[in-house]
C-alpha positions in Angstrom: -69.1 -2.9 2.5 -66.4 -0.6 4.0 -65.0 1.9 2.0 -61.1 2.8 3.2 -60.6 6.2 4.5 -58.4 8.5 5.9 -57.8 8.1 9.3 -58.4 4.0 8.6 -55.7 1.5 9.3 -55.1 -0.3 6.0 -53.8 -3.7 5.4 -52.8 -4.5 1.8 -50.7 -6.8 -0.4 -48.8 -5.2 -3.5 -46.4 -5.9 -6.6 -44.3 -2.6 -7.6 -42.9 -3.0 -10.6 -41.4 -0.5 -13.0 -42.2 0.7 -16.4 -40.1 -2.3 -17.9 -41.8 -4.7 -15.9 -39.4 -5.6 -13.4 -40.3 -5.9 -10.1 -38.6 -3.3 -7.3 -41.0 -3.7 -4.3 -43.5 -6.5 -2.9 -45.5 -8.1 0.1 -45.0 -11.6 -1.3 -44.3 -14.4 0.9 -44.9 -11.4 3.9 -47.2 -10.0 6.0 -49.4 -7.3 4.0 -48.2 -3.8 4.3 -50.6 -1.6 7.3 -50.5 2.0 7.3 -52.8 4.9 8.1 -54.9 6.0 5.0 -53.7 10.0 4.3 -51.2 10.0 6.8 -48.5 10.4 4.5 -46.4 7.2 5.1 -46.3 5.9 1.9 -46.8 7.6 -1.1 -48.9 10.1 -2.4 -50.7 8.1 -5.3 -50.7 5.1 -3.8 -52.6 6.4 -0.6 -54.9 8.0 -3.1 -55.2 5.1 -5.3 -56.5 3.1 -2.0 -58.7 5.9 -0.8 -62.5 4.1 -1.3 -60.8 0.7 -1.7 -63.0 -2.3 -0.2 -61.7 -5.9 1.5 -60.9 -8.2 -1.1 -60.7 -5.5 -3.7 -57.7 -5.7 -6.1 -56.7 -3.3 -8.7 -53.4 -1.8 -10.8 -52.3 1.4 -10.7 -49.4 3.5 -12.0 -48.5 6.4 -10.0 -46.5 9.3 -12.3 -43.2 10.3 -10.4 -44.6 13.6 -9.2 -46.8 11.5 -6.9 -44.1 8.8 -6.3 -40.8 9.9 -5.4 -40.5 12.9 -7.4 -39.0 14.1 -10.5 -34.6 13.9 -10.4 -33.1 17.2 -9.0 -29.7 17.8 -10.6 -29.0 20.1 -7.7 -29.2 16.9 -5.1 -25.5 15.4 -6.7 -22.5 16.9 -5.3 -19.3 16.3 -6.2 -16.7 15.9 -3.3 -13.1 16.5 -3.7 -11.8 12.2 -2.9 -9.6 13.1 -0.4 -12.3 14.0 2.1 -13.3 10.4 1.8 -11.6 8.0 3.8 -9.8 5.5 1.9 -11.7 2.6 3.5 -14.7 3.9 2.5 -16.3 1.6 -0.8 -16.1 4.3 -3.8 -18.0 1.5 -6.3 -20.7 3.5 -8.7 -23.8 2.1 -7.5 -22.5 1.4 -3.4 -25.1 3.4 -0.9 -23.3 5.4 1.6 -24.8 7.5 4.7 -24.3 11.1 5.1 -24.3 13.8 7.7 -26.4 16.8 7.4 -25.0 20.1 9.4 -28.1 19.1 11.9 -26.8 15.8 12.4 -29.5 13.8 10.1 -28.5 11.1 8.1 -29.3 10.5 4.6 -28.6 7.5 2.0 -26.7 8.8 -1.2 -25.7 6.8 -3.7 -22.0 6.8 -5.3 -22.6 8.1 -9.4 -18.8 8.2 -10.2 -15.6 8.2 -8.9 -12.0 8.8 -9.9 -9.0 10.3 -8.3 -9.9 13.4 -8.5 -13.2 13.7 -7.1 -16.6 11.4 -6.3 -20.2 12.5 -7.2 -22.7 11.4 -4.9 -26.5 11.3 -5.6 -29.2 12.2 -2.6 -32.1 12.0 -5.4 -34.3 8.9 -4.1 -33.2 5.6 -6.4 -37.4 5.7 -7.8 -36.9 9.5 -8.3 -38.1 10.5 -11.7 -39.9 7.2 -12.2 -43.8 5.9 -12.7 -44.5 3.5 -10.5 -47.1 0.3 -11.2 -48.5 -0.8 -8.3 -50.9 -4.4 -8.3 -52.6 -4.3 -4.3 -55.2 -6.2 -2.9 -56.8 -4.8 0.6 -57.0 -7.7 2.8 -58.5 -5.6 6.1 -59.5 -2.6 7.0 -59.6 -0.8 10.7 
């Protein structure tokens, strides 16, 4: 049977849940997930984790955050004075906003606080500093 490898397109089905149980990410009710095995576009562990996998094979994995999204970096939260933010801009702890880097990419942070004074936003990736519990099945290989 064929072994999954880099360089091979991948087709799988998967549950991620985290530590608690709760589900944050799945192919249910969807088309299963393709990607290029080592290519880098998904994560780390879970490309690994699939590295040798066969059709029809199914197994669980958790992935530590180093080899998910990372560990949390205090240094990616900034606090911004509130008047640079335009009042019609949502301030709600929790609300995703898009950001500007000085080379004109965008980025998703996520609004920590907010007050009068001043609102810290968070670039850290929502998973960061999380394991990760993956359930896939490989339904093709090519």
């Amino acid at each position: 049977m064929t072994q999954a490898k880099a360089g091979d397109t991948v087709h799988f089905h998967y549950t991620g849940t985290l530590q608690d149980g709760s589900v944050f990410d799945s192919s249910e009710g969807r088309e299963p997930l393709a990607f290029t095995l080592g290519s880098g576009q998904i994560i780390p562990g879970l490309d690994a984790a699939l590295d040798g996998m066969t059709v029809g094979e199914a197994k669980t994995v958790t992935i530590p955050a180093d080899q998910a999204y990372g560990q949390r970096d205090p240094q990616a939260r900034q606090a911004v004075p509130r008047e640079q933010i335009p009042a019609d801009i949502p301030l709600e702890p929790g609300t995703v906003l898009q950001m500007q880097t000085p080379d004109g990419q965008a980025i998703p942070v996520t609004v920590a606080e907010a007050d009068d004074q001043q609102v810290v936003l968070d670039a850290n990736h929502p998973l960061a500093g999380q394991a990760l519990t993956f359930s896939v099945e490989i339904v093709a290989i090519a």
